[in-house]
TORPA-4810 file (N, C-alpha, C, O; in nm, 3 decimals):
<nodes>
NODE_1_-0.049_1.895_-0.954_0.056_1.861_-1.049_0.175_1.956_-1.035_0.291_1.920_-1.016_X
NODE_2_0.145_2.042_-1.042_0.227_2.183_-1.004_0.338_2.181_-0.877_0.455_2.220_-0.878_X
NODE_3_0.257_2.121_-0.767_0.332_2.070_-0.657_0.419_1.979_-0.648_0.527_1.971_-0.589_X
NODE_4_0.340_1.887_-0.737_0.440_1.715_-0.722_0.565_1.780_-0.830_0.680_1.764_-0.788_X
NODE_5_0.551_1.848_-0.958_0.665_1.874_-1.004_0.779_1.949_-0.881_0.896_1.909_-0.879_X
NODE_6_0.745_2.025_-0.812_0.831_2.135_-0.731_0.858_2.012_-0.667_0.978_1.994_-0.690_X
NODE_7_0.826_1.942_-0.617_0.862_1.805_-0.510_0.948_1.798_-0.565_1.048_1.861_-0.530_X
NODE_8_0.949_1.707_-0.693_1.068_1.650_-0.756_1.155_1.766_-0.779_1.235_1.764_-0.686_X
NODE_9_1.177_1.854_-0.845_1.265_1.963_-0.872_1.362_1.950_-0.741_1.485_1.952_-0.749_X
NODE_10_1.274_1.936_-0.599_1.368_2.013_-0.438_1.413_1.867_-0.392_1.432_1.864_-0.271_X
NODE_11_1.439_1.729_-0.466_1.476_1.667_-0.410_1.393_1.578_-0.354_1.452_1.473_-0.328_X
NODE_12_1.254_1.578_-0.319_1.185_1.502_-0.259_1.204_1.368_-0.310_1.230_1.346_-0.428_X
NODE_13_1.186_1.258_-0.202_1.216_1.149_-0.260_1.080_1.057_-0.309_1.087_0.993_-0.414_X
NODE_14_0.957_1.055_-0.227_0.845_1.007_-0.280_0.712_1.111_-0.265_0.728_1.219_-0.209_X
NODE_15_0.593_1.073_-0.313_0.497_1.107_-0.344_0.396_1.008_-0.251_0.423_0.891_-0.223_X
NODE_16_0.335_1.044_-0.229_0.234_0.927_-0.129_0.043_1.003_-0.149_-0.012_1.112_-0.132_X
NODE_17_-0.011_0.815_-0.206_-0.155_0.886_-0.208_-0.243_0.806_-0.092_-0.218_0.712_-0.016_X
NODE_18_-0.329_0.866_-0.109_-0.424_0.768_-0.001_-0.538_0.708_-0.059_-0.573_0.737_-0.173_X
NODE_19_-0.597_0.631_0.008_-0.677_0.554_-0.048_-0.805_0.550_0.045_-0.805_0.485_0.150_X
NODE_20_-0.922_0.628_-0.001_-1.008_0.698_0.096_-1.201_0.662_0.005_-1.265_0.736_-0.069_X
NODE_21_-1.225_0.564_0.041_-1.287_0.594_-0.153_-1.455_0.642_-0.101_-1.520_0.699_-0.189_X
NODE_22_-1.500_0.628_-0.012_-1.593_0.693_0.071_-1.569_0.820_0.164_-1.470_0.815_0.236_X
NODE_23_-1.656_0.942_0.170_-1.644_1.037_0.260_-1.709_1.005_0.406_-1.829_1.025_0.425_X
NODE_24_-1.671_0.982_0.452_-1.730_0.953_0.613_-1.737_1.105_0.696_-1.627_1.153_0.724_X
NODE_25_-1.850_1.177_0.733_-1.812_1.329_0.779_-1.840_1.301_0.921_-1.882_1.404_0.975_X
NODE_26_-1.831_1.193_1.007_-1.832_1.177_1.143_-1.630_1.099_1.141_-1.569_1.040_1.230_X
NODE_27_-1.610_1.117_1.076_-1.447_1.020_1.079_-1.362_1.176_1.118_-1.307_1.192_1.227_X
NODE_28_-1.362_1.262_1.032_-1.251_1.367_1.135_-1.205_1.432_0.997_-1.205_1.554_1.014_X
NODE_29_-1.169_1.403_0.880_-1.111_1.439_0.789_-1.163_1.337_0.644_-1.217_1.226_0.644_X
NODE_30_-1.123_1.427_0.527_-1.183_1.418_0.436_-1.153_1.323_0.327_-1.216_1.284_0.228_X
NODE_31_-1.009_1.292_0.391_-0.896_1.187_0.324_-0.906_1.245_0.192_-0.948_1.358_0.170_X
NODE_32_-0.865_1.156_0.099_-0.815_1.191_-0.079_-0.927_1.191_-0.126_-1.015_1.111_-0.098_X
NODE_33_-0.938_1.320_-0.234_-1.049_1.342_-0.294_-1.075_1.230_-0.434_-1.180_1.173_-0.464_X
NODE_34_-0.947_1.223_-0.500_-0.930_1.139_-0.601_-0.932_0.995_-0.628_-0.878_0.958_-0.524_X
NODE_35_-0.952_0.899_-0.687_-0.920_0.764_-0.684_-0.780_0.771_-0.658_-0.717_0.876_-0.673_X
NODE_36_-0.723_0.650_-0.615_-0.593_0.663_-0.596_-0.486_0.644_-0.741_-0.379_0.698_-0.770_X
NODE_37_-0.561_0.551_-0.804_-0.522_0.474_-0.888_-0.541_0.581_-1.060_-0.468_0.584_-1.159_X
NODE_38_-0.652_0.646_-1.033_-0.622_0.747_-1.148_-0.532_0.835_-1.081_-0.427_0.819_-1.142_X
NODE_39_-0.508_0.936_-0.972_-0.483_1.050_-0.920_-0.292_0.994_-0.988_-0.216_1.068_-1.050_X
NODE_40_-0.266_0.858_-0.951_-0.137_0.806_-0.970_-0.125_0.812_-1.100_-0.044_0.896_-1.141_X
NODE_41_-0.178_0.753_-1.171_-0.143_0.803_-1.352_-0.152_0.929_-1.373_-0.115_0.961_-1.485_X
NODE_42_-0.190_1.016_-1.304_-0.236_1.190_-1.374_-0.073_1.216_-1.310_-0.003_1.289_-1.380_X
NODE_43_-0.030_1.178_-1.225_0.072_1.267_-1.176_0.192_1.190_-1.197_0.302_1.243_-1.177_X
NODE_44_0.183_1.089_-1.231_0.281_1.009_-1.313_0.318_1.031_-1.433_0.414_0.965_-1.474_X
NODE_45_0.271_1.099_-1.498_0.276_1.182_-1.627_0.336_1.290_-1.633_0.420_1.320_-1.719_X
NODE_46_0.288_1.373_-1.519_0.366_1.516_-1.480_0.498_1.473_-1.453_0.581_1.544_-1.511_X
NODE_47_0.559_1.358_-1.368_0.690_1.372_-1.290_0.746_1.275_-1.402_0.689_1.218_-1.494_X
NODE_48_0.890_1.276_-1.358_0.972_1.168_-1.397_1.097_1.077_-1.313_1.193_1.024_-1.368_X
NODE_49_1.069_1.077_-1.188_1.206_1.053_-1.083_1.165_1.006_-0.977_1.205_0.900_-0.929_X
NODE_50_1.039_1.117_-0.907_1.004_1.065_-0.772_0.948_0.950_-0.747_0.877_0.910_-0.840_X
NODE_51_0.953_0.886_-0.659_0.885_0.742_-0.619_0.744_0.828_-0.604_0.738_0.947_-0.572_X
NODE_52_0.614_0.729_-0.641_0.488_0.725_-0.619_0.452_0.604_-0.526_0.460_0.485_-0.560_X
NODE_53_0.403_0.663_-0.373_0.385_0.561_-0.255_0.231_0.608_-0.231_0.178_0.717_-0.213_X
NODE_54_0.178_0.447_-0.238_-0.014_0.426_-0.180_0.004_0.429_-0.067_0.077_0.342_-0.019_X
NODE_55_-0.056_0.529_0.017_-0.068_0.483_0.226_-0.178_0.511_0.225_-0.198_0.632_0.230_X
NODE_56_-0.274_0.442_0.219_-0.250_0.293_0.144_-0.387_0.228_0.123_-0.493_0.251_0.182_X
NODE_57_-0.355_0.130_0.011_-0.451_0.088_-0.065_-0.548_-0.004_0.078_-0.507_-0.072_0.172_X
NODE_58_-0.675_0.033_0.037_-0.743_-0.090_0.138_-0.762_-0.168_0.082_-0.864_-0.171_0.013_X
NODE_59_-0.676_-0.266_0.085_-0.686_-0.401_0.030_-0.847_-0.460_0.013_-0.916_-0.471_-0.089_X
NODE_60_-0.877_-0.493_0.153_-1.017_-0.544_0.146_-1.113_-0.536_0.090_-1.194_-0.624_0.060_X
NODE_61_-1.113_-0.403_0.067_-1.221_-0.310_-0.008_-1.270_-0.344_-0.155_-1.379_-0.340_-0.211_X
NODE_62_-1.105_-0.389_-0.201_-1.126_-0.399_-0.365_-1.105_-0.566_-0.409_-1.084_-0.652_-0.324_X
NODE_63_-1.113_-0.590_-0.526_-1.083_-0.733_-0.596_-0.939_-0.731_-0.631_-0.901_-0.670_-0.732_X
NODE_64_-0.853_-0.798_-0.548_-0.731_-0.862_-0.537_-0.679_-0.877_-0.724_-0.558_-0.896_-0.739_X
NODE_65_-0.744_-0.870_-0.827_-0.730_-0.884_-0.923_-0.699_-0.707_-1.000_-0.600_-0.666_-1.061_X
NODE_66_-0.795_-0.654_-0.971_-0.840_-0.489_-1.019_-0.719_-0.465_-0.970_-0.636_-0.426_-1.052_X
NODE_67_-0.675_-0.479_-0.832_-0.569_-0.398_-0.734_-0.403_-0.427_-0.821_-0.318_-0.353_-0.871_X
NODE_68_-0.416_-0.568_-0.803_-0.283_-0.616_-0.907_-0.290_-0.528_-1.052_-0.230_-0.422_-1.070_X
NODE_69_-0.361_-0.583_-1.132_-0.351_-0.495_-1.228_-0.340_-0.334_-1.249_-0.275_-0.293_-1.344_X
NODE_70_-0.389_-0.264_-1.179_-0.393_-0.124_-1.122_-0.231_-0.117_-1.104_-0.169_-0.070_-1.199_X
NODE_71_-0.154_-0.161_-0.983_-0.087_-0.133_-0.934_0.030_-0.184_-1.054_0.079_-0.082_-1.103_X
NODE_72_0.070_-0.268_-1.095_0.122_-0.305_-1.229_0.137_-0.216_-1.323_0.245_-0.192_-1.376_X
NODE_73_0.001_-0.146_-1.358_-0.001_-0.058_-1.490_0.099_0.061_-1.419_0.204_0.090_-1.476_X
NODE_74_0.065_0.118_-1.310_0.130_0.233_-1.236_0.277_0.213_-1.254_0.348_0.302_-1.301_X
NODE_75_0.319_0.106_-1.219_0.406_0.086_-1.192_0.506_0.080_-1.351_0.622_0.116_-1.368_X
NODE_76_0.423_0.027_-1.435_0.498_0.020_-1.586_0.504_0.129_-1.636_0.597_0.163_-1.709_X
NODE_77_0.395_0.211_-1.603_0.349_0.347_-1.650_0.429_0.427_-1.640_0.451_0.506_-1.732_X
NODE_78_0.514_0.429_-1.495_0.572_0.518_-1.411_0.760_0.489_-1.427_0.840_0.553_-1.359_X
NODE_79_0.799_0.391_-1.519_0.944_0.320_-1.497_0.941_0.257_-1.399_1.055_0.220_-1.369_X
NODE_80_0.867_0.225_-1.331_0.909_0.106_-1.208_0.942_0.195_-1.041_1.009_0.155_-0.946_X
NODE_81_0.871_0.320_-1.056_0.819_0.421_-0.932_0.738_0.380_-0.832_0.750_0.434_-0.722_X
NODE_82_0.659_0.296_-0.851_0.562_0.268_-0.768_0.612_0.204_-0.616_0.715_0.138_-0.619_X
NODE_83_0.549_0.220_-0.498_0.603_0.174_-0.342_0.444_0.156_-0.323_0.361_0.244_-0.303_X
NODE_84_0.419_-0.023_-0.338_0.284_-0.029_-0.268_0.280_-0.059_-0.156_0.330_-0.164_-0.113_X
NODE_85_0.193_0.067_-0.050_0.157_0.048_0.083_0.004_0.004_0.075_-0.077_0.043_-0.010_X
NODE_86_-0.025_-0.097_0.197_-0.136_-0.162_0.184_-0.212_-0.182_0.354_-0.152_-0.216_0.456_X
NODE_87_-0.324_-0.155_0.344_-0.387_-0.185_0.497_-0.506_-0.244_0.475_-0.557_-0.266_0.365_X
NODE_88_-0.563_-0.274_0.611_-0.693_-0.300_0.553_-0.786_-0.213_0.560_-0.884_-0.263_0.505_X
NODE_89_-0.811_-0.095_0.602_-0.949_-0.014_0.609_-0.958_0.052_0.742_-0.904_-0.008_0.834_X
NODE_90_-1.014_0.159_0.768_-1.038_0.174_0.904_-1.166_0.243_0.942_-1.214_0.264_1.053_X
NODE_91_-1.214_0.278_0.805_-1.386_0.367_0.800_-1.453_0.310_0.856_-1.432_0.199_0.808_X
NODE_92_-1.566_0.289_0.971_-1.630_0.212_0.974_-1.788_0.199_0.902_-1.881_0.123_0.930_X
NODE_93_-1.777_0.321_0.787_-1.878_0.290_0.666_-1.847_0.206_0.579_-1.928_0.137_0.517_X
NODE_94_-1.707_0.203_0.564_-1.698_0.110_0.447_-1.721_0.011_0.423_-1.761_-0.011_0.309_X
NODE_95_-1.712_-0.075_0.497_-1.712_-0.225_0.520_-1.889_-0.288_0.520_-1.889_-0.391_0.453_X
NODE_96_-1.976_-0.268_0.552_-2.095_-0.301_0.504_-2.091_-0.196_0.351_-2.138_-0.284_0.279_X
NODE_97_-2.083_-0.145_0.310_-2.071_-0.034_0.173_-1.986_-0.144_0.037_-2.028_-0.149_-0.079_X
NODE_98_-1.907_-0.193_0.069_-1.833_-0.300_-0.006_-1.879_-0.466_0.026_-1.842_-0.567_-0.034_X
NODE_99_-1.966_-0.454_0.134_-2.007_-0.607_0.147_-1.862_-0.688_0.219_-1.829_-0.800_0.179_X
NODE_100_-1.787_-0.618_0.322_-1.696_-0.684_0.396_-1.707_-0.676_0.538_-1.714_-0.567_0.594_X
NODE_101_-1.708_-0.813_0.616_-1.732_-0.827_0.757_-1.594_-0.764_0.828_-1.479_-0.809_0.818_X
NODE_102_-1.638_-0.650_0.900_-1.490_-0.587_0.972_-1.431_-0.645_1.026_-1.311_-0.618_1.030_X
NODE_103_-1.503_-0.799_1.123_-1.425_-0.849_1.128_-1.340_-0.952_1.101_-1.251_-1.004_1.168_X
NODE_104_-1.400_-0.980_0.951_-1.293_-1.076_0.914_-1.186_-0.984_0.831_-1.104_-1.039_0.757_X
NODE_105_-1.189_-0.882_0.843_-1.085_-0.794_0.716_-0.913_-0.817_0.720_-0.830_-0.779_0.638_X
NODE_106_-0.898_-0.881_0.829_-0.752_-0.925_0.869_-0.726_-1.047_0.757_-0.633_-1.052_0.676_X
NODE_107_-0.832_-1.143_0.776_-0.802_-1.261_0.669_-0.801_-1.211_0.547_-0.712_-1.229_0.464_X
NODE_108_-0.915_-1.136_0.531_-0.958_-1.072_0.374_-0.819_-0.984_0.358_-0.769_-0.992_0.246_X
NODE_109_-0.771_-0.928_0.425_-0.646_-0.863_0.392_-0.516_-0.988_0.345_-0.440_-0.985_0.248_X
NODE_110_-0.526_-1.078_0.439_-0.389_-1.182_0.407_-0.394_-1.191_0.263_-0.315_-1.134_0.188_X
NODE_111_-0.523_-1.290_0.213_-0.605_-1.361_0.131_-0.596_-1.284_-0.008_-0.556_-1.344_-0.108_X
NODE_112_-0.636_-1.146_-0.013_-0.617_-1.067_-0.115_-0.501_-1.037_-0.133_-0.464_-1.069_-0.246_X
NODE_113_-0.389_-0.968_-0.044_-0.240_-0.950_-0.062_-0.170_-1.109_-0.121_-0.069_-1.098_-0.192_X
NODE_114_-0.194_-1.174_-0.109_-0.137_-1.306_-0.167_-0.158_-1.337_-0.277_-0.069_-1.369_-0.355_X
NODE_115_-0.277_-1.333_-0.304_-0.356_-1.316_-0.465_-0.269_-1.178_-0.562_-0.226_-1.169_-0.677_X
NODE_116_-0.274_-1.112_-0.475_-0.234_-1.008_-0.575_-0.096_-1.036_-0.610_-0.062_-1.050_-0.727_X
NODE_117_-0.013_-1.047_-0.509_0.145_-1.181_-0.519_0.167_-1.216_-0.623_0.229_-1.169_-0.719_X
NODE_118_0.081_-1.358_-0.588_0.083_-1.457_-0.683_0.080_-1.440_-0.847_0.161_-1.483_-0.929_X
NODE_119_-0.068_-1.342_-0.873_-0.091_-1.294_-0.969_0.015_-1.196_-1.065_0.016_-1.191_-1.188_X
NODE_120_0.074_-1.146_-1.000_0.176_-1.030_-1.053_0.344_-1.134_-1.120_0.410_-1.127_-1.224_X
NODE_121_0.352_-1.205_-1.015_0.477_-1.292_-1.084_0.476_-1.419_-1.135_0.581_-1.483_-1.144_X
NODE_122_0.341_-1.477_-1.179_0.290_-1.595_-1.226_0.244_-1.601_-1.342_0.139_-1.536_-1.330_X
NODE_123_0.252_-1.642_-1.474_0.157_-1.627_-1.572_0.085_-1.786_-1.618_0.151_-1.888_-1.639_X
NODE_124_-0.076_-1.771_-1.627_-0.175_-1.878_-1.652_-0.148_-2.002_-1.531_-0.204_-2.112_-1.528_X
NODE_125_-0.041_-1.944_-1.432_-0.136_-2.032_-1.283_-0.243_-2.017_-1.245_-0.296_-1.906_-1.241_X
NODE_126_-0.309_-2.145_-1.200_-0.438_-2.115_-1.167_-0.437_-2.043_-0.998_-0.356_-2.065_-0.909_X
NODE_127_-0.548_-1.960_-0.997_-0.543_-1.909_-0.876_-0.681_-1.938_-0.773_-0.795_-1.900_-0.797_X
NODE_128_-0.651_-1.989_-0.693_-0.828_-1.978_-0.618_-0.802_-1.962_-0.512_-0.704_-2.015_-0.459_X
NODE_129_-0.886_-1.880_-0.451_-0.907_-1.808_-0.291_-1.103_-1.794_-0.291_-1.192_-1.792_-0.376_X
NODE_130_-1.094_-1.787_-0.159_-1.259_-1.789_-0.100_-1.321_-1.724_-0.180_-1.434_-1.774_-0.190_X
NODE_131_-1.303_-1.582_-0.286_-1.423_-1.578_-0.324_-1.393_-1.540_-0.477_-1.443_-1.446_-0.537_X
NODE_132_-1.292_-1.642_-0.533_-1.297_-1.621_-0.686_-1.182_-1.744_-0.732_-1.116_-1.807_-0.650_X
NODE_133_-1.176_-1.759_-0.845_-1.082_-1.856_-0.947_-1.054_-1.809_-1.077_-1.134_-1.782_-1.167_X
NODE_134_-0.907_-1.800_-1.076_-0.842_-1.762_-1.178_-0.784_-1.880_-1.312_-0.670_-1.926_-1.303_X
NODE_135_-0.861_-1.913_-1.411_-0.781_-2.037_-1.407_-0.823_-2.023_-1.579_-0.935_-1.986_-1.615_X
NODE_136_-0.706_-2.060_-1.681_-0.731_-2.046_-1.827_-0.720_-1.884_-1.872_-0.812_-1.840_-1.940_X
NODE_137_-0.615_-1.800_-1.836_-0.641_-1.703_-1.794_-0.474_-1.576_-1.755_-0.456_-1.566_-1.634_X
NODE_138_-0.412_-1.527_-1.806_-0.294_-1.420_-1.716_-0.309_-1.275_-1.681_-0.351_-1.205_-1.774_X
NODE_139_-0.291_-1.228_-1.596_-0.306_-1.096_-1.561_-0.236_-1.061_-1.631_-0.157_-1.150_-1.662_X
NODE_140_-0.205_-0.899_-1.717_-0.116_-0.825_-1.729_-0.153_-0.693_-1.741_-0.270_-0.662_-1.764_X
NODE_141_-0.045_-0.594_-1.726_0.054_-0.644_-1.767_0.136_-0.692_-1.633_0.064_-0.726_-1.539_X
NODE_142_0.269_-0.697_-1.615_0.350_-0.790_-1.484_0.449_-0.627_-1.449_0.477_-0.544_-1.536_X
NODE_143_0.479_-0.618_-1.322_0.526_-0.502_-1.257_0.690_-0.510_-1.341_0.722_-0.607_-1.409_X
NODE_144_0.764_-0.411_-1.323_0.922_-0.393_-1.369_0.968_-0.498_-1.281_1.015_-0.590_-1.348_X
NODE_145_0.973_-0.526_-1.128_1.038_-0.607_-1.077_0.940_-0.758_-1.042_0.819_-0.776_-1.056_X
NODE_146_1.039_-0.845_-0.996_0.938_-0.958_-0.985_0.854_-0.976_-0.923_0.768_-1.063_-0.939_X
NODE_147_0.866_-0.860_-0.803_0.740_-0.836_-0.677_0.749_-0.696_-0.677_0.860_-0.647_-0.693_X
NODE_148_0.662_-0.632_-0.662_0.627_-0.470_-0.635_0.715_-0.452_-0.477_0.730_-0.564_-0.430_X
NODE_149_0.750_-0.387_-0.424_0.780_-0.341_-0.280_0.629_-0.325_-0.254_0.535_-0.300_-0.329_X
NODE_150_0.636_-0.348_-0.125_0.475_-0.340_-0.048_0.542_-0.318_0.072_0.655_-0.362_0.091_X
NODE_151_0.479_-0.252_0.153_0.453_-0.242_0.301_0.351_-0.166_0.390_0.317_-0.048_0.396_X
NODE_152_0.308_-0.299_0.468_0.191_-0.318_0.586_0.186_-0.178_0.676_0.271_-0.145_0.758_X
NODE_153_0.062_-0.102_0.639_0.052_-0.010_0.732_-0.024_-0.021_0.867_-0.142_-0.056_0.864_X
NODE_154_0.038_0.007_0.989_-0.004_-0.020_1.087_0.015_-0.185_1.162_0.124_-0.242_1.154_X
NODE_155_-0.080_-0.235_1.219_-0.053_-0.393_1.209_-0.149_-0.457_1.063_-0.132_-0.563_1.003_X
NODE_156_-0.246_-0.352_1.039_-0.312_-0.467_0.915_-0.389_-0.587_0.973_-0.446_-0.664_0.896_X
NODE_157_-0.393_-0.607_1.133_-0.487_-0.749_1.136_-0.374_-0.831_1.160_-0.428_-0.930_1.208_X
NODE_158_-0.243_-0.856_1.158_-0.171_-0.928_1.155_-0.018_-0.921_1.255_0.027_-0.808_1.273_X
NODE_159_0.049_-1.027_1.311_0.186_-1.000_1.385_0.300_-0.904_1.310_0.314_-0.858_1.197_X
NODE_160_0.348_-0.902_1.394_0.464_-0.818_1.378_0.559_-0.881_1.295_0.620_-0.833_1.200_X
NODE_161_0.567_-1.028_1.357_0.633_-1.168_1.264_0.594_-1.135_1.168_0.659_-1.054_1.102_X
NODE_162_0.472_-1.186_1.122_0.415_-1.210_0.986_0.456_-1.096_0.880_0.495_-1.126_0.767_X
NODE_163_0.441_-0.947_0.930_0.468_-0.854_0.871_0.635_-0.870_0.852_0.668_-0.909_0.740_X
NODE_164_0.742_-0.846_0.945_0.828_-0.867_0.936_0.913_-1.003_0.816_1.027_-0.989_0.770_X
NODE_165_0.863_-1.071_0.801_0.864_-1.229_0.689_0.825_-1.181_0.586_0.908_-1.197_0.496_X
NODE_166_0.720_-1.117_0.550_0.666_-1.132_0.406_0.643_-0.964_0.359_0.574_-0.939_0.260_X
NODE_167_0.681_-0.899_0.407_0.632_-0.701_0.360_0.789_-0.682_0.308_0.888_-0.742_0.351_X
NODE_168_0.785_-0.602_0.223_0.947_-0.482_0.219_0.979_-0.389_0.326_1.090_-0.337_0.329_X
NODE_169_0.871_-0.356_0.435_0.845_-0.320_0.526_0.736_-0.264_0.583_0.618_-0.276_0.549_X
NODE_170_0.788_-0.194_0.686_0.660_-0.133_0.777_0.656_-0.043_0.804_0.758_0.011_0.848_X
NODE_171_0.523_0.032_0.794_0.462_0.214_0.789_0.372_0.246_0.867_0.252_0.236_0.839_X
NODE_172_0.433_0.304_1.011_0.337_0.315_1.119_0.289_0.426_1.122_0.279_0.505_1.028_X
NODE_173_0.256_0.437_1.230_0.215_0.634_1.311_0.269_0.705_1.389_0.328_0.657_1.486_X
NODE_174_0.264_0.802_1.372_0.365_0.910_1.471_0.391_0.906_1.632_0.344_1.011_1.674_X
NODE_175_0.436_0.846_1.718_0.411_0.901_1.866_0.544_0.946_1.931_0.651_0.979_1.880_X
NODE_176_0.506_0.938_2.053_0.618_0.981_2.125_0.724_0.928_2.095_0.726_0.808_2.068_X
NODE_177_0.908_1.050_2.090_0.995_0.953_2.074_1.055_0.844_2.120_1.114_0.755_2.059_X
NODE_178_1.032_0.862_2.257_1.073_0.764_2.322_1.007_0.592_2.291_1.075_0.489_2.297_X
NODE_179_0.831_0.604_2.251_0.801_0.524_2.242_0.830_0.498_2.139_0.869_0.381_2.135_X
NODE_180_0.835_0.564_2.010_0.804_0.533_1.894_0.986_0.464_1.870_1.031_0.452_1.756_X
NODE_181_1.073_0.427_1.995_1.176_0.393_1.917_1.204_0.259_2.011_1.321_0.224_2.022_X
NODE_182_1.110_0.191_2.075_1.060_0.112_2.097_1.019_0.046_2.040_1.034_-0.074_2.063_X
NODE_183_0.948_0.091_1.938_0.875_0.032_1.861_0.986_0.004_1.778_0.991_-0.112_1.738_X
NODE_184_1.088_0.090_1.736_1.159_0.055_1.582_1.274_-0.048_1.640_1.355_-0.110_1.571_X
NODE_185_1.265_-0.050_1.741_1.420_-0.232_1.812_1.293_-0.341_1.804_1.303_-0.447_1.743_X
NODE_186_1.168_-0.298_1.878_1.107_-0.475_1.826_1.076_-0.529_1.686_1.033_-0.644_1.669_X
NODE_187_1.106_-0.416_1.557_1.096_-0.411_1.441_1.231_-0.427_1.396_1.238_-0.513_1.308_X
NODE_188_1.290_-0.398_1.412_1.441_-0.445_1.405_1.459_-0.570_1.403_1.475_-0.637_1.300_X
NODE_189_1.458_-0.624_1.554_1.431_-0.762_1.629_1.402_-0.859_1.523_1.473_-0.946_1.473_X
NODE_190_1.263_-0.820_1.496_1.157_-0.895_1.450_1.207_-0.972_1.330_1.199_-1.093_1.308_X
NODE_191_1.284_-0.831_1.224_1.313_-0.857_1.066_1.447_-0.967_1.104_1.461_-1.082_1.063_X
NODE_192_1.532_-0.894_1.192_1.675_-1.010_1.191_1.599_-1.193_1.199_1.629_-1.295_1.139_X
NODE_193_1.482_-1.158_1.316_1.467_-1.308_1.308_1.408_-1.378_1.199_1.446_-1.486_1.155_X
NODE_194_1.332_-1.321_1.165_1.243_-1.366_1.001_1.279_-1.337_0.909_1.204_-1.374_0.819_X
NODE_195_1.400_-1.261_0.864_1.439_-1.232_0.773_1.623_-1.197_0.722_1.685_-1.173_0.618_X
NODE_196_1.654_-1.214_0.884_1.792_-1.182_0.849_1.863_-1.128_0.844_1.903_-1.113_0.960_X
NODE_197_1.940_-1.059_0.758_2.003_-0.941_0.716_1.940_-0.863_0.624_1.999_-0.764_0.581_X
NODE_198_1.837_-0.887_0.588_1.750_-0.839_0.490_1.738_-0.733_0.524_1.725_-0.731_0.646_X
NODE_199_1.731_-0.583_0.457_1.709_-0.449_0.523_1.536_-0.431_0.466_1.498_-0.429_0.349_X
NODE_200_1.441_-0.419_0.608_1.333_-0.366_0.562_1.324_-0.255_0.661_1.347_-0.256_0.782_X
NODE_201_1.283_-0.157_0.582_1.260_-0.005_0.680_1.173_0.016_0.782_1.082_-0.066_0.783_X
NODE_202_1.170_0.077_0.846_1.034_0.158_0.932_1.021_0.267_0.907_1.097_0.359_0.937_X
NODE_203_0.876_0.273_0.821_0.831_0.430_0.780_0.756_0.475_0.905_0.705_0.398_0.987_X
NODE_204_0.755_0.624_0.910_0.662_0.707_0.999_0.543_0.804_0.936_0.575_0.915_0.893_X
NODE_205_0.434_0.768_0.932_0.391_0.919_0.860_0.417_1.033_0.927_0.476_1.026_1.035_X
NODE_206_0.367_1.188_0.858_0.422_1.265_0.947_0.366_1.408_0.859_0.435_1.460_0.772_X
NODE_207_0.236_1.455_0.900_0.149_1.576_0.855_0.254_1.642_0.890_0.308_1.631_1.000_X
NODE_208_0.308_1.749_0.758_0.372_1.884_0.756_0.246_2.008_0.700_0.166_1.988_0.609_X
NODE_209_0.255_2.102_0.762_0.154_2.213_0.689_0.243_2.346_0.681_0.309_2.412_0.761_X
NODE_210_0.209_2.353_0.534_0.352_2.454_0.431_0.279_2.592_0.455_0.164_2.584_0.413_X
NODE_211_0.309_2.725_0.513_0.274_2.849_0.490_0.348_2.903_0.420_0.471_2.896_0.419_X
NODE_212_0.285_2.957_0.360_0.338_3.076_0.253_0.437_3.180_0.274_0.540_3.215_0.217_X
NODE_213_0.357_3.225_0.399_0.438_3.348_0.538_0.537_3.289_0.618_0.593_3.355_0.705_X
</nodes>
């Protein structure tokens, strides 16, 4: 808490949690100790300015319903702070652990991100997808804007198109510069054709480690 305030104090512009909800000790690292979704209300309380960004929720993992609502409350909670980033998973404990076939998690990713959509700017539409029905029934509460910002980390299971058409944007991984700006003209490319003039970004993550000395 202490930190995220000094964030905001120096200007920082967002906050970013992860979404880790199993320890895997053959994976490399320990990811977020916290739920994402409480860790975001505890420190949403502390701040008042900075954007709060998920990298990112595993969609798959959870009920397309819990996730909407979750991400909603954050978002009301917070003045309308919230930047949902979304993937599908990459543990390979998780996915038998939640009862999801790895490899269908690309669909299960579409399937749930749409639901959660739908759900957030719709009230008492009925909703049905493969493994539930919403119907006699409204989520709330509904986000500050009519759609949350979201954007697809990595490919997610899905084109570059697809991402490019339907995300606020896209949040890759670090590599070389040369390549990595390769990557940001076929992302460029991509948005003019599916989208236009529409400005969607290309995020990078990017581990900093702060010494004291």
């Amino acid at each position: 808490a202490e930190l995220a305030h000094r964030a905001e104090e120096l200007g920082f512009s967002t906050l970013w949690f992860r979404d880790v909800p199993l320890r895997d000790s053959s994976f490399g690292d320990t990811g977020q100790v916290f739920d994402p979704w409480v860790y975001l209300g505890f420190i949403a309380a502390r701040t008042s300015t900075i954007a709060l960004g998920t990298a990112s929720i595993a969609i798959p993992l959870r009920h397309p319903l819990h996730t909407a609502k979750a991400a909603a409350s954050v978002d009301q909670l917070s003045d309308g702070r919230l930047l949902l980033g979304v993937a599908t998973g990459d543990r390979p404990v998780e996915f038998p652990a939640f009862g999801v076939d790895p490899d269908q998690r690309g669909d299960v990713f579409r399937e749930n991100l749409d639901i959660i959509r739908r759900a957030q700017r719709t009230s008492f539409e009925p909703l049905q997808w493969s493994r539930g029905l919403l119907a006699g029934a409204d989520l709330i509460p509904k986000p500050t804007t009519n759609e949350l910002p979201f954007f697809v980390t990595g490919n997610s299971r899905q084109s570059m198109e697809w991402i490019a058409r339907e995300s606020s944007g896209w949040m890759t991984y670090p590599r070389p510069p040369q390549a990595q700006q390769l990557f940001v003209e076929s992302w460029r490319a991509a948005v003019r054709e599916q989208a236009g003039e529409t400005y969607k970004p290309f995020l990078q993550s990017l581990y900093i480690d702060l010494d004291a000395h």
